[in-house]
C-alpha positions, 0 to 999 in steps of 0.5 A: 337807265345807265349801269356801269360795268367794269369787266365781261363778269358784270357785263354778263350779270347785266344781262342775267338781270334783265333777263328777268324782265323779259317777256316772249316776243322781245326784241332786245338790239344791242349796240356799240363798237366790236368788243363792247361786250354785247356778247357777254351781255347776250351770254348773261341774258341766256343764263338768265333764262336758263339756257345751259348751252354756252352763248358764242358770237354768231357772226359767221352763222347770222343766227344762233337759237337756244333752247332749254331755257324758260323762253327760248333765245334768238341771237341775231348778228347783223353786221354783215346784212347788206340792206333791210331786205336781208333782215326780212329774209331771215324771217327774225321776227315771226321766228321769234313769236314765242322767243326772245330776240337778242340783235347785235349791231341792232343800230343797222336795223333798228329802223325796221323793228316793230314798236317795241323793242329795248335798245341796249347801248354800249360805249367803252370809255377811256378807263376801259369801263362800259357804259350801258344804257337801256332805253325801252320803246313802246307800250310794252317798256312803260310797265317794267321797271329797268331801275328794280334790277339793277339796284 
């Protein structure tokens, strides 16, 4: 599925569209160069959900957790982990048992992701748009429809 925004406003209502397909235990990696809106997208991700709490790039912290909203968000920020091994050490995925896990720079870790996960990819074009693309692996991807949202 390819959508294509124009601005952080549509980048964000990506995200607060998706958000009404996600379920708990999802983990959504996000990819794509620093400033290609994978922020925004988290942001919209977690209005969608609910979550009142202003979304904010969690690079210095690794981890930021929302609560508040239907499901509780986890929005991870790897692009400073050294290896796989730091991965497990922040205990990502059995934190996020009854969450939904959203990873920037999810490109680095992917490798070690449980076989369900959507990849969400975004590259910025000459013109300045973002071309997003997300793909779902895994069982729990084949019975939700990207398409319906965002018609």
């Amino acid at each position: 599925m390819n959508i294509t925004s124009s601005s952080e406003v549509e980048t964000r209502s990506a995200g607060r569209r998706l958000a009404s397909l996600l379920r708990p235990n999802d983990v959504v990696l996000l990819c794509g160069e620093l400033g290609s809106g994978k922020t925004a997208f988290v942001a919209g991700l977690a209005e969608g959900l609910g979550v009142e709490d202003q979304v904010t790039s969690p690079s210095f912290v690794l981890v930021r957790r929302y609560q508040g909203g239907f499901i509780p968000l986890i929005h991870a920020d790897v692009y400073r982990l050294g290896s796989l091994n730091e991965l497990s050490d922040l205990d990502l995925l059995d934190e996020a048992d009854d969450a939904i896990l959203a990873v920037e720079w999810g490109d680095a870790v992917e490798s070690a992701m449980p076989g369900e996960y959507l990849r969400v990819q975004f590259e910025v074009e000459e013109n300045g748009l973002r071309r997003i693309s997300l793909v779902g692996h895994g069982p729990a991807w084949t019975d939700r429809s990207l398409e319906d949202v965002f018609e």
